[in-house]
N, C-alpha and C positions, 0 to 999 in steps of 0.2 A: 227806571234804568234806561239810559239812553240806547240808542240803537249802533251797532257796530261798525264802523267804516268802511264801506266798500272799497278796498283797494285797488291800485290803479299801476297795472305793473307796463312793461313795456318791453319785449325783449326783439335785441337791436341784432340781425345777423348780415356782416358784411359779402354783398356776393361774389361767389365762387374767387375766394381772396387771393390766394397765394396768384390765381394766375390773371387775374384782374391787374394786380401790381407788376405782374410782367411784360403784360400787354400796355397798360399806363406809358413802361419807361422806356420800350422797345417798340415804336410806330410799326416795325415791320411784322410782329407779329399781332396785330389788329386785325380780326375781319376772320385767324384762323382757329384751328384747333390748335390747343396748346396745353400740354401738361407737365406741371413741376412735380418732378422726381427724377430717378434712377431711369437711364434707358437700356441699360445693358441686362442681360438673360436673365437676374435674379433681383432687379429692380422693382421700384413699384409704384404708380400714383399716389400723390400725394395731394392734387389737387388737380381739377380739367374745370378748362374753359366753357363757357355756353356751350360755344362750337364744336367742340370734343364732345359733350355731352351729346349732342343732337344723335350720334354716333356708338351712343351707348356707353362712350368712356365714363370710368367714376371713380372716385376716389379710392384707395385701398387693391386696386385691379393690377395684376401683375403687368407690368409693360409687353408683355409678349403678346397679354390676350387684350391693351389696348393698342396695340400697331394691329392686329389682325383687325381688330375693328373698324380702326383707322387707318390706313396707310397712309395717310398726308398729314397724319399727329406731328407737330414740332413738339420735343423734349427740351423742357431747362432744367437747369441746374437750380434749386432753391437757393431763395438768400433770406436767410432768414434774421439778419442784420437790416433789411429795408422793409421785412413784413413787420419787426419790432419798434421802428419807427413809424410807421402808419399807424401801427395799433395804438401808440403813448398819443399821436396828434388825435386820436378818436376817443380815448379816454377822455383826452383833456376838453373835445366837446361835450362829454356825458357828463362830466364834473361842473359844467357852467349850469348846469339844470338840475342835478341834486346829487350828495353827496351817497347817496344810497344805490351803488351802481356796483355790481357781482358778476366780474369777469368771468366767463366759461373758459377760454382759450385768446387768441390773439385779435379773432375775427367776430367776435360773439358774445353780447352780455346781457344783462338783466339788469332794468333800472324800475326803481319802485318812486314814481313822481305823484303818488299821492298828494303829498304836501310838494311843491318845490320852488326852489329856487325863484324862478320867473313869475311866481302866481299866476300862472297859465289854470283857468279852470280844464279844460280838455286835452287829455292825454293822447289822444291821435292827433291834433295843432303841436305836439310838444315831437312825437316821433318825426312829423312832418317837418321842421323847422331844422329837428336834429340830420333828418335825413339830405335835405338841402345843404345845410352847415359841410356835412361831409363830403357831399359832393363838389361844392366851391372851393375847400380847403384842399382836399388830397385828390379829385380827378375819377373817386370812388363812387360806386352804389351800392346802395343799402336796403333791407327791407327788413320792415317791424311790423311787430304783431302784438297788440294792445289789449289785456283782458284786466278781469281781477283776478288770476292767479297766474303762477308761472309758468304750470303744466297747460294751461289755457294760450299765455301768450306765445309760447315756444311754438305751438299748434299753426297758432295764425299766423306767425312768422313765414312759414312754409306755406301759407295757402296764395300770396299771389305773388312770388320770386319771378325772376328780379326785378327788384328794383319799385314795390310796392309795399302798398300795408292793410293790413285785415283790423278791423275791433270783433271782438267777439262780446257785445253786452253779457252782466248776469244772467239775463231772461232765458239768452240763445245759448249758453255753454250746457248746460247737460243735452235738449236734442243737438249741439253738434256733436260732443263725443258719441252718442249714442249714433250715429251715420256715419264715423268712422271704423277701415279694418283698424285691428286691433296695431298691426304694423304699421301704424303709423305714428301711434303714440309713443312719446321719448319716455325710456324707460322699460321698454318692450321689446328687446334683441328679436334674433331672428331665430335662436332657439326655443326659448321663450312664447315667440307667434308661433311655432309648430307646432310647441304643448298645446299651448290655447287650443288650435284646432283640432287638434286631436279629440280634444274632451268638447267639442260641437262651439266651440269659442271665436267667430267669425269678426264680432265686429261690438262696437262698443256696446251697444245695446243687450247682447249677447252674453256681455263680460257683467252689464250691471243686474241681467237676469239672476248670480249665481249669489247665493248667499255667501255672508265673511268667512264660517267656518267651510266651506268648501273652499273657498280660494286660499287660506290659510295650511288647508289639508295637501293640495297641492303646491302650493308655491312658497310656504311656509312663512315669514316674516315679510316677504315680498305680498302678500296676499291682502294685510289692510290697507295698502297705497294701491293695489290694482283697483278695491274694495272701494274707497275713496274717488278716486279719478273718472272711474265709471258714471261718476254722479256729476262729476265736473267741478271737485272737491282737491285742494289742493291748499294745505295752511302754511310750508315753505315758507318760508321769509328770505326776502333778499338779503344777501349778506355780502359786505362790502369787505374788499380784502381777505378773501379766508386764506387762513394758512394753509399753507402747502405739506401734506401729510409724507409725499414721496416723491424719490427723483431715480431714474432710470434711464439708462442707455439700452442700446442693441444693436448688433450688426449680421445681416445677413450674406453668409461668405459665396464669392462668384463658382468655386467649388466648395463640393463639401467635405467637410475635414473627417479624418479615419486614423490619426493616431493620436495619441496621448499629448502629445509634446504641441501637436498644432493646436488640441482643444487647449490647453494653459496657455500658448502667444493669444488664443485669441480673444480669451477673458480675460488678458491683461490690455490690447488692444481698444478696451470700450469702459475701460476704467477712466480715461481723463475728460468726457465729460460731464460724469460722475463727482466727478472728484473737485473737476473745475466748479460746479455749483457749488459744494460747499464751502470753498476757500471764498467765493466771493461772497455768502449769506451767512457765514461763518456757524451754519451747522454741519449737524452731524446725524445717523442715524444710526440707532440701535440693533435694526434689523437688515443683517443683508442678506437678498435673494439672488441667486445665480439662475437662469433660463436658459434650458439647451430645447431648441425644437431639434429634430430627426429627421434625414432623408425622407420618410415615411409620414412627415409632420405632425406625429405625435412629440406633446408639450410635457417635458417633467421640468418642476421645478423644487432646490433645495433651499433654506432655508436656515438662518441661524442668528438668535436674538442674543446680543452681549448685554453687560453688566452698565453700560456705559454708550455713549454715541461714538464710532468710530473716529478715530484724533487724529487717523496722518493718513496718506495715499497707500504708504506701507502695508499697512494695519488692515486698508481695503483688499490690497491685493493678495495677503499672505490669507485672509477669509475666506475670500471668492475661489482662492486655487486650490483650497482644501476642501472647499463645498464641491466644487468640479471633480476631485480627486474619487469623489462619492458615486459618479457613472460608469470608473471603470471597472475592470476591462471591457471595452466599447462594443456593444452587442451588435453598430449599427452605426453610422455616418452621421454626422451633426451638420443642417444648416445653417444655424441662427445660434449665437450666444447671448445673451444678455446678463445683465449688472444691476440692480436696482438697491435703493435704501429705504427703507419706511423706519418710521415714529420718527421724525427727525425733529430735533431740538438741537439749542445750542451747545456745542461743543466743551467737553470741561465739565456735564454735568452727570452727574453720576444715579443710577436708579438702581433701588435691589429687585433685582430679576434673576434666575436660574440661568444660564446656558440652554437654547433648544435646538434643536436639531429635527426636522422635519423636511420630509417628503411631500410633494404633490404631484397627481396627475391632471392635466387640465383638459 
């Protein structure tokens, strides 16, 4: 029996992108702190510069607690029309080296160059070449992380940002995860790292000390991948093109809404580009979910699966306002609405399924 091929993945992550591209096309914000999102009271990070970084800013951080951080933050507005062209000119280098390349997001993906393209024997010459290519081309920097698995390469990606690249041999991936906190590994939220520690769960080594059925006992189906990973085990397959299971909107209002009539405009309000996805991919989805967060930022979400993938804007909105209909009378002010669709298939086609109707607290 011949012996099994060590894999050679590569995962590519553009740095700090959204505001890398703003800085690229606007000279004057070079050299500063800079974050695309929202700057007004109820905004939020969507992406910071090195320079905002240094300063503590970070992604997902409400605007108010990253001006107090920074008071010399510039705010842009995202264009997420020039972050979708960068992304296709970056694709289109990952596709000259092999067709086996599993987009994450815009900024971020996984290429499996075992075999490729270029007959390149070495997969750090291949990130290398790649990482150049993109820099010549778009003005960007890049940093990749080289292993034979993906939970490995995603690892090393992060170990010498920006604008570098880590290998992590077979030999070296189980002692590296085993000297990593547990938060550090993708896959591992930040509620998640508080269980871990809670139950004496510090750091990888920690996590591969615990036998399967205890990780199982606590973390239930999530337990044989933690179970796995601890060892520096990860059998993933890159996967080129996956379909896209769901599409969702959300808007966070500058007040918060307190009667009935405002929560219906404003789940009608985040309906089109919802809706605009599927007119131009011509699906549809089975399941639509309404999200109301709370003054008090508790998340409930409703829920309700048809017979069929939704067929007109109509059909979404007459859904959603009877899902919504389901919170009142309003115990409580609403920040945030959102819209989303899951099981989505083409349009027109029909499944026998029940009618459900379900609640969730998140």
């Amino acid at each position: 029996m011949s012996e099994p091929v060590t894999r050679k993945i590569i995962h590519l992550d553009m740095d700090a992108f959204y505001a890398s591209v703003e800085q690229r096309d606007d000279p004057t914000l070079r050299g500063k702190p800079v974050a695309v999102g929202g700057s007004r009271e109820r905004g939020v990070v969507m992406a910071a510069s090195y320079e905002a970084r240094t300063f503590g800013v970070r992604s997902a951080m409400p605007a108010t607690t990253a001006r107090r951080l920074c008071a010399e933050l510039v705010f842009v507005k995202p264009r997420f029309e020039a972050y979708k062209e960068v992304s296709r000119q970056i694709r289109a280098i990952f596709l000259d080296y092999t067709p086996l390349v599993e987009p994450l997001s815009l900024d971020e993906a996984y290429l499996d160059v075992t075999t490729n393209l270029k007959n390149m024997p070495l997969a750090s010459e291949i990130a290398r070449e790649i990482r150049a290519r993109i820099l010549a081309e778009t003005g960007l920097t890049a940093s990749a992380g080289i292993s034979y698995n993906k939970f490995l390469a995603k690892l090393a990606s992060d170990h010498r940002k920006p604008n570098g690249q880590f290998v992590i041999p077979p030999e070296r991936g189980p002692p590296f995860v085993e000297s990593l906190p547990v938060g550090r590994f993708h896959g591992i939220g930040p509620a998640t790292e508080a269980k871990m520690k809670r139950l004496g769960i510090h750091t990888g080594a920690d996590l591969k000390a615990q036998p399967l059925e205890f990780l199982q006992q606590y973390f239930g189906k999530s337990g044989p991948y933690y179970y796995a990973i601890a060892r520096g085990q990860d059998e993933r397959r890159v996967v080129p093109d996956r379909p896209r299971k769901s599409v969702g909107s959300e808007t966070t209002f500058p007040q918060d809404l307190g009667r009935p009539i405002e929560i219906v405009e404003g789940i009608k309000s985040v309906l089109d580009d919802v809706w605009g996805y599927c007119e131009r991919t011509g699906l549809g989805g089975r399941t639509v979910t309404v999200k109301i967060k709370y003054a008090d930022f508790q998340i409930v979400t409703r829920s309700r699966t048809l017979p069929a993938p939704v067929s007109s804007r109509d059909e979404l909105e007459r859904t959603s306002v009877e899902l919504v209909h389901g919170i009142f009378p309003l115990e409580k002010k609403v920040r945030l609405l959102g819209v989303s669709l899951h099981n989505l298939q083409e349009r027109g086609t029909a499944v026998e399924a029940p009618p459900q109707l379900t609640l969730g607290l998140l």
